[in-house]
MIKE-864020 format. One line per field, with one value per residue (C-alpha): residue in one letter; x, y, z. Coordinates in steps of 0.2 Angstrom, whole numbers, plus 2048, in hexadecimal, padded with zeros to 3 digits. Layout:
N
residuo = c(A/...)
px = c(X/...)
py = c(Y/...)
pz = c(Z/...)
//
This chain:
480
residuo = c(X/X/X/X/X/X/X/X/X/X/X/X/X/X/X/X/X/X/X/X/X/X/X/X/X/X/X/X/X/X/X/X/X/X/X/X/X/X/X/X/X/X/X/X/X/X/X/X/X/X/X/X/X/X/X/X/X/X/X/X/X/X/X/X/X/X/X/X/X/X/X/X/X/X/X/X/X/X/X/X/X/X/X/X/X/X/X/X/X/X/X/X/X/X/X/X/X/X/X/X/X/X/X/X/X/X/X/X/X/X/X/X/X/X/X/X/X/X/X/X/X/X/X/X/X/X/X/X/X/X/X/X/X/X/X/X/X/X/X/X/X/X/X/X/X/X/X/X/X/X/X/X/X/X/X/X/X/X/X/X/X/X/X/X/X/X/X/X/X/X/X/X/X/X/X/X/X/X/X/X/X/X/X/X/X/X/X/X/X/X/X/X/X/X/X/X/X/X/X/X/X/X/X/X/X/X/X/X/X/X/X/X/X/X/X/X/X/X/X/X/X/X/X/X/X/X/X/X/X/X/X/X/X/X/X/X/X/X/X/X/X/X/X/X/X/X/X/X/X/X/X/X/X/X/X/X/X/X/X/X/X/X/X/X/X/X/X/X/X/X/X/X/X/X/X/X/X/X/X/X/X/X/X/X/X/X/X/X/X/X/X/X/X/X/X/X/X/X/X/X/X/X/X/X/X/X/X/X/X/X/X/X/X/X/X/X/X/X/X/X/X/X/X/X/X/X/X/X/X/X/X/X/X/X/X/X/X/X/X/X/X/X/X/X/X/X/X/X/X/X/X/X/X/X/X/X/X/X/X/X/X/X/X/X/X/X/X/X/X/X/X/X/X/X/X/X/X/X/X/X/X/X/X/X/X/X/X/X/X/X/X/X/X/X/X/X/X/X/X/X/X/X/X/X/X/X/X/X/X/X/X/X/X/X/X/X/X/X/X/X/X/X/X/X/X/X/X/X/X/X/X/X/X/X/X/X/X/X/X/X/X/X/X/X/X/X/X/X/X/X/X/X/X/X/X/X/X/X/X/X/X/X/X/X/X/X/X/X/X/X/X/X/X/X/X/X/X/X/X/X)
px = c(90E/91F/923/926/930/93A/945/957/96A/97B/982/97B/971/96E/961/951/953/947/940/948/946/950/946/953/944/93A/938/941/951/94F/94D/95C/965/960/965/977/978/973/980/98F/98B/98B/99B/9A2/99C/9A5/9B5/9B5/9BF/9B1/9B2/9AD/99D/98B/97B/974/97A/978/98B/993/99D/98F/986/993/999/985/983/993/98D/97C/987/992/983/979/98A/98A/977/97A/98B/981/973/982/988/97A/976/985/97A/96B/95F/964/965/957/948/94C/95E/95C/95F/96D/976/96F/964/970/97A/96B/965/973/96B/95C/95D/956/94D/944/942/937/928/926/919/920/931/934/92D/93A/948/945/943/955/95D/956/959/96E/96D/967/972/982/978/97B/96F/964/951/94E/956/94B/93D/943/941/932/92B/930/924/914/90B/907/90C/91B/921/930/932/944/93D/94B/94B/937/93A/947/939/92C/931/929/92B/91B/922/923/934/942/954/94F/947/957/95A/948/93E/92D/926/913/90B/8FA/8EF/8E4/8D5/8CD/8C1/8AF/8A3/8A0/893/893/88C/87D/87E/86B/867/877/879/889/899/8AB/8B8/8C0/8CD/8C9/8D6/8D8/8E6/8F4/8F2/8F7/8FD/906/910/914/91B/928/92D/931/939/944/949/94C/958/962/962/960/96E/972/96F/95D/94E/93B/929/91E/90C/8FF/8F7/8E5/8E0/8D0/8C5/8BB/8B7/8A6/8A2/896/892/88F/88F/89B/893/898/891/897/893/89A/89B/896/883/885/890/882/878/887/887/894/896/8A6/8B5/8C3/8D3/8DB/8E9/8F5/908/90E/910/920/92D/935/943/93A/937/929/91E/915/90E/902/900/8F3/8E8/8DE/8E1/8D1/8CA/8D9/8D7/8E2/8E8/8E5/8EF/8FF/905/911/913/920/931/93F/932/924/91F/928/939/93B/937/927/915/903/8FD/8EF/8ED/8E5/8F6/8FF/909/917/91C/926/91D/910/90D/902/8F9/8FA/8F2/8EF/8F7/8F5/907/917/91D/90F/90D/916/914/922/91B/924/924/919/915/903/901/8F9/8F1/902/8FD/90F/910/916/908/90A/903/8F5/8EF/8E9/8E7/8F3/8F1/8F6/8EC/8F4/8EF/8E0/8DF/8DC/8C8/8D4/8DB/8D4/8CF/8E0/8EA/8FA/902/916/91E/931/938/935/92E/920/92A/922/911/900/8EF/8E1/8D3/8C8/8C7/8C2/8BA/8A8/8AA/8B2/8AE/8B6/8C2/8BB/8B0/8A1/8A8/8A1/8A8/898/897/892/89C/8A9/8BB/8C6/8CA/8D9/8DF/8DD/8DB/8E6/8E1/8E9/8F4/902/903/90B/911/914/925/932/933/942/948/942/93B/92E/923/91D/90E/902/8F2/8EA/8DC/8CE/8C4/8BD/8AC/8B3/8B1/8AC/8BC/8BC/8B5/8BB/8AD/8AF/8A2/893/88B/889/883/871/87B/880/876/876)
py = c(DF6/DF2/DEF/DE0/DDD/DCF/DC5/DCA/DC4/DC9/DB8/DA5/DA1/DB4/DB8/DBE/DD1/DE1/DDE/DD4/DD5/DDB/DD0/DC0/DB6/DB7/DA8/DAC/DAF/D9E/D95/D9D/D98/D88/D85/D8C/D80/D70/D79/D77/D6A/D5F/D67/D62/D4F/D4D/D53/D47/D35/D25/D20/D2D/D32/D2E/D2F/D36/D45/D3A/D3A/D46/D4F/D51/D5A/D65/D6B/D6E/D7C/D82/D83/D8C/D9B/D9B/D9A/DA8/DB4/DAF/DB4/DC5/DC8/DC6/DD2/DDE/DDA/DDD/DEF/DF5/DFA/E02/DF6/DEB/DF2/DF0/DFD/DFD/E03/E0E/E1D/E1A/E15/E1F/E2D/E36/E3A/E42/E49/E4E/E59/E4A/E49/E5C/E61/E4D/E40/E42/E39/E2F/E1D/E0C/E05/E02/E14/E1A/E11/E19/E2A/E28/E22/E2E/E3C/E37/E37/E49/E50/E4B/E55/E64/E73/E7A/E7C/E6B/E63/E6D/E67/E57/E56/E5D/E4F/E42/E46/E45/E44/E55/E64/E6A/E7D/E86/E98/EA0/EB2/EBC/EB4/EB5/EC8/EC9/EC0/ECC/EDC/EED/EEC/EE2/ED7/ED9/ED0/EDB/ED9/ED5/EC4/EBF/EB1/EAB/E9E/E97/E86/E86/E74/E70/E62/E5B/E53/E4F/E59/E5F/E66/E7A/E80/E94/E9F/E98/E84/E86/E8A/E86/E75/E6A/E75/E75/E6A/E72/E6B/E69/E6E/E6A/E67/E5C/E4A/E50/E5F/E63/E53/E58/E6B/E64/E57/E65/E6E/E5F/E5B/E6E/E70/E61/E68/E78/E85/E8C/EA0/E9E/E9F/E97/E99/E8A/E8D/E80/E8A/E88/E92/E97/E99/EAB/EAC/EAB/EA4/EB1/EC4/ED4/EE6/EF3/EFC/F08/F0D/F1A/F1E/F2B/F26/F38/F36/F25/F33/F3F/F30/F2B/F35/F3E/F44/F37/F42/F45/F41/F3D/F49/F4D/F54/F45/F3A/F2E/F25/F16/F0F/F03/F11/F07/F0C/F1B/F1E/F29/F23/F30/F2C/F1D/F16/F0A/F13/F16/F08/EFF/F0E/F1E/F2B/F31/F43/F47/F5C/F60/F58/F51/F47/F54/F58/F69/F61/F5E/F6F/F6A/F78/F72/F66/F5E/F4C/F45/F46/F37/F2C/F34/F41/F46/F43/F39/F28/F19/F10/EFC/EFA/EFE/EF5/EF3/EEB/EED/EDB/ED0/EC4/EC4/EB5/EC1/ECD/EDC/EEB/EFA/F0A/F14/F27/F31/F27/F1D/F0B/EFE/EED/EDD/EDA/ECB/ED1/EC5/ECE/EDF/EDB/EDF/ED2/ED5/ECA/ED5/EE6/EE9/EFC/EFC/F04/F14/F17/F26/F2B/F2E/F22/F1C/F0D/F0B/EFA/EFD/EED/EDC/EDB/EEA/EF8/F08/F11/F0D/F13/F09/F08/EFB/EF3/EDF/ED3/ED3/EE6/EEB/EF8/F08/F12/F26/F31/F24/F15/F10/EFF/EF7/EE8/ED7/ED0/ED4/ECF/EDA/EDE/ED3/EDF/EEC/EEC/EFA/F05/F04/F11/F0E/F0D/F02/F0C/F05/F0D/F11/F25/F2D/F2F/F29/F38/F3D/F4C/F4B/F53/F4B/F46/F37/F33/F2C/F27/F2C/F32/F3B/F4C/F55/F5F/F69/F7B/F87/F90/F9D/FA6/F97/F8F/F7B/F74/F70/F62/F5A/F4F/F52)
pz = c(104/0FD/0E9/0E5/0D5/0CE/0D6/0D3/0D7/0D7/0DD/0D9/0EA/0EE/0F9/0F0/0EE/0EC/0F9/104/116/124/130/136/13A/128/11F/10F/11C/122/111/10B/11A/119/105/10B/11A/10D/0FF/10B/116/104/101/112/111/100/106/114/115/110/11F/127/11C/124/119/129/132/143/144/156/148/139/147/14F/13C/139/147/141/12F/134/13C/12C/122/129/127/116/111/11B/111/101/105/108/0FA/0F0/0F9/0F0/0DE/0DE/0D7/0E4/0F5/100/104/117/111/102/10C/117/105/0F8/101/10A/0FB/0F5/102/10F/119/11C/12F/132/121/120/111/101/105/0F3/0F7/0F2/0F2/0E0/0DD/0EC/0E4/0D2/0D8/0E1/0D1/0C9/0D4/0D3/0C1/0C1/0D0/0C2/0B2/0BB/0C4/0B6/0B0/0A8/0B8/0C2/0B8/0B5/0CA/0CB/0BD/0CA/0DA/0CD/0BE/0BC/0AE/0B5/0B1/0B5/0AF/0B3/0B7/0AE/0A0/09D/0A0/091/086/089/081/083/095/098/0A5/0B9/0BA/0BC/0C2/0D4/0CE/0C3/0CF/0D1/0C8/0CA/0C9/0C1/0C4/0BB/0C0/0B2/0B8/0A6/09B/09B/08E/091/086/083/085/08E/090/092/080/075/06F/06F/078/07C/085/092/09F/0AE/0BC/0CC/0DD/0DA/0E6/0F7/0F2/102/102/0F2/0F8/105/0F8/0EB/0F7/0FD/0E9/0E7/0F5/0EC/0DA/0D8/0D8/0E9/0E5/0DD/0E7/0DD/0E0/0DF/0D9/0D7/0C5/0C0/0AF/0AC/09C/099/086/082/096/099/097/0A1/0A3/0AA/0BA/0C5/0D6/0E1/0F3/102/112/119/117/124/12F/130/138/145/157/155/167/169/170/163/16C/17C/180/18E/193/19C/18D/18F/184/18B/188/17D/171/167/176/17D/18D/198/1AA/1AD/19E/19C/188/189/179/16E/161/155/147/151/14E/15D/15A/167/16A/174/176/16A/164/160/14E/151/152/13E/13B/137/13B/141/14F/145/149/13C/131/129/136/129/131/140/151/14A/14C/149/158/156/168/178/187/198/19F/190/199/19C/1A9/1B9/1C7/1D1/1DE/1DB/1E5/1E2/1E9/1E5/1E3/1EA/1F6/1FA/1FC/1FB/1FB/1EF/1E1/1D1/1BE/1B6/1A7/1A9/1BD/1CC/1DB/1EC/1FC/207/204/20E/209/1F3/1F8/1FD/1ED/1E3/1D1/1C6/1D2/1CA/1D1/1CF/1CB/1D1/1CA/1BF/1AC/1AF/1BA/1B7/1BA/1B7/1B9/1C4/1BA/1C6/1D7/1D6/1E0/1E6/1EF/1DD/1D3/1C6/1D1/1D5/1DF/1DC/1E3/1F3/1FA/1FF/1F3/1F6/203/210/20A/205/1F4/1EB/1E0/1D2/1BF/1B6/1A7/196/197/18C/17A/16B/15D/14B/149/156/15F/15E/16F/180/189/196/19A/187/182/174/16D/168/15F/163/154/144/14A/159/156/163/169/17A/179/188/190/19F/1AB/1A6/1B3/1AB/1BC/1B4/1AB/1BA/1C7/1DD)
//
C-alpha cells in the first residue's frame, strides 16, 4: 500500500502529487480536467463580442470550442505532472526509477532493484542514496548505506587498519586482507533477566540483550549487496555477517575431562579376511589424464579415498627416483594417487547405437548407453559371452573397452562358468550391464600411457595379501 503524504504543487491548479496516479481514467484525473476545462472555457466567453455570449453552453460554437477545450485541457494536466517529475519530492512512485533509480543503479536491468516497502520510504532512500554517491566512497558512506536498509547496529571494520591497532601480532589480518572490509549487523530484540550462577536458587539477576535475525534477512543481503556495488570503491571486496554475542561469565561451571580411546581393540573384533588390494599390468591412462583404467578388472569395491600406486611406466613411483612399492603412502608422492570414484562409462548417456566388437568371444553389432547398461535388441548371441569378456565401443561419447559384469532380462544372470541360460522365460536377452573398470583420480597423471602396472587399495580392513604356495593339494576347499 502506497504512502500517502501531503498534497503538494509546483504550479496553481496542479494536479495532486505523491501519489498521483498514472491511471487516465482515475477520478482525481477527471476532476482536474474538469477544473481546467471550466478555467478556460470562462476565459474563452469573456473574450467574446456581447453578442455572442450565451449563459448556456447550447450555442453550435460553445460546444464545438468545448470538445476542443477537453483535448487541450487533458494535455495541460499531463504537461504538469511532467513538469512536476522533474524534482524528487514530486515525481511519481510509478516513475522514480526510470528518473532517479537508474542514475543510482545503472547496472538495474541485470543485477535487480533494492526491494525497500512504501513509496515514501522508496523515494527517501533514493534522495538519500544521491546525497551519498557525491560524499565520496569511504567507511562512513558505507555505513551510512547500510543504516538505510534497517534499524539494526551497523558495523564496518576495514581489515588493515584493525590489524595496525592490534599490536603484538595478535591479529589474523595481514596484507592479503588490505582491501577487505566487513560489515557486522546486530539485531536487538530487547532484554531479559539472567540470574547467575543458578536461576533456581539466586535471587534478583542480570539484564541481558537478547539477539536475534534482522526482518527478512535475505531481502536484506541482496539489498546490501545492491547499495554496495553503488558506493563502495571498486578494488575492495566485504564480508557481511549477521553477529550474535554471547555471555559466559558466571553462566555456569564445569570441569576439564579427557578421554582417550584406540580404535584397534574394535579391529580385533572386525573379519579381517577382506583382500588388501586389486592389482594388474594392464593399467591405462587416457588422454583424459584425471582418469585410470583397467578393462580386465572389475573396480565395484574400490571406494571413495583409496589409495592408486602405479609401478611401471613414466608414471610409476620409480620415475622420480623414488624406492618402495608400498601403497598405503601419502597420495604425495610420485605414482600415487587419490581415488574420488569408480565409474562405469567416463561419458555417460548415449541414445546413439554405436559400433562395438566383443573379445574373445567376438560378438558385433550397434548398441545405446543408459547408465551402467549396454542395449542392443538385435543381438541374439550375449548368453555366449564368457568370464573376463571385454566389449569395444569404436566410436561416440564412451569409445573404449569395458568389462561385462551381468547379463539382463528375465534369463539374466553374473557372466562366468556358472551361468546357465535357463531363466524365466524365453526371449532373448536385451543387453549387458558393464563392470566399474575405470577410475577417477583427484589429481591429474603425468602422461597418457598403457600397459601400466599398479595396485589399489581396497580398504582399511583388507588385509589379507596373497601368499604363493607350490606342490599343496587345496581341492578340499572346493565343491564337485
Amino acid at each position: 500500500m502506497a504512502d500517502i503524504p501531503s498534497d503538494k504543487t509546483l504550479l496553481p491548479a496542479l494536479v495532486p502529487q505523491n501519489p498521483s496516479l498514472v491511471d487516465k481514467d482515475s477520478q482525481g484525473r477527471k476532476d482536474a480536467i474538469r477544473s481546467q476545462v471550466d478555467r478556460i472555457m470562462a476565459v474563452f466567453l469573456k473574450v467574446l463580442p456581447s453578442n455572442y455570449v450565451s449563459q448556456v453552453t447550447g450555442p453550435d460554437y460553445s460546444l464545438r470550442f468545448q470538445a476542443a477545450v477537453e483535448q487541450i485541457a487533458a494535455f495541460q494536466i499531463d504537461a504538469q505532472e511532467v513538469y512536476a517529475d522533474r524534482d524528487i519530492d514530486m515525481t511519481r512512485p510509478e516513475f522514480l526509477f526510470q528518473i532517479i533509480g537508474t542514475l543510482i543503479f545503472p547496472d538495474a536491468n541485470s543485477d535487480g532493484w533494492p526491494e525497500i516497502p512504501g513509496d515514501l520510504s522508496y523515494r527517501e532512500f533514493l534522495g538519500r542514496m544521491v546525497q551519498l554517491l557525491l560524499q565520496g566512497a569511504t567507511k562512513k558512506t558505507i555505513e551510512e548505506g547500510v543504516e538505510l536498509l534497517t534499524d539494526a547496529d551497523v558495523e564496518v571494520i576495514e581489515r588493515i587498519v584493525a590489524a595496525r591497532v592490534l599490536k603484538g601480532g595478535r591479529s589474523a589480518w595481514d596484507w592479503p586482507d588490505q582491501h577487505v572490509f566487513e560489515i557486522n549487523i546486530s539485531e536487538s530484540d530487547g532484554e531479559a533477566l539472567v540470574a547467575f550462577p543458578d536461576p533456581t536458587t539466586v535471587e534478583g539477576g542480570t539484564l541481558v540483550e537478547l539477539q536475534r535475525f534482522p526482518e527478512d534477512p535475505f531481502r536484506l543481503i541482496t539489498n546490501i549487496g545492491l547499495v554496495l556495488r553503488a558506493l563502495k570503491p571498486g578494488h575492495t571486496l566485504y564480508d557481511l555477517r549477521f553477529l550474535f554475542t554471547e555471555l559466559f561469565t558466571g553462566l555456569f561451571t564445569d570441569s576439564e575431562t579427557f578421554g582417550y580411546s584406540v580404535y584397534h581393540y574394535q579391529d580385533f573384533r572386525r573379519y579381517w579376511v577382506g583382500a588388501e588390494r586389486v592389482a594388474g599390468d594392464s593399467g591405462v591412462t587416457p588422454l583424459d589424464r584425471s582418469l585410470f583404467s583397467d578393462p580386465t578388472r572389475d573396480f565395484s569395491s574400490i571406494k571413495q579415498g583409496c589409495l592408486l600406486t602405479i609401478l611401471t611406466g613414466p608414471n610409476s613411483i620409480h620415475a622420480g627416483g623414488m624406492e618402495g612399492t608400498s601403497a598405503s603412502a601419502d597420495e604425495g608422492h610420485i605414482g600415487r594417487f587419490r581415488v574420488l570414484e569408480a565409474l562405469t562409462f567416463p561419458g555417460g548417456d548415449d541414445a546413439v547405437r554405436r559400433a562395438y566388437t566383443t573379445s574373445p568371444t567376438g560378438l558385433s553389432g550397434r548398441a545405446e548407453v543408459l547408465g551402467d547398461d549396454i542395449f542392443d535388441v538385435d543381438q541374439t548371441a550375449w548368453d555366449t559371452v564368457v568370464e573376463g569378456e571385454i566389449l569395444t565401443f569404436s566410436e561416440g561419447l564412451n569409445a573404449g573397452s569395458y568389462r561385462l559384469k551381468t547379463l539382463l532380462g528375465n534369463r539374466g544372470g553374473l557372466i562366468g562358468p556358472a551361468y546357465l541360460a535357463t531363466g524365466v522365460g524365453t526371449e532373448p536377452i536385451p543387453g549387458v550391464r558393464v563392470a566399474p573398470s575405470m577410475l577417477r583420480l583427484r589429481r591429474r597423471v603425468g602422461s597418457s600411457v598403457t600397459g601400466q602396472g599398479y595396485e589399489v587399495t581396497v580398504d582399511r580392513l583388507g588385509m589379507q595379501v596373497p601368499r604363493l604356495r607350490q606342490g599343496e593339494d587345496a581341492s578340499r576347499f572346493f565343491y564337485r
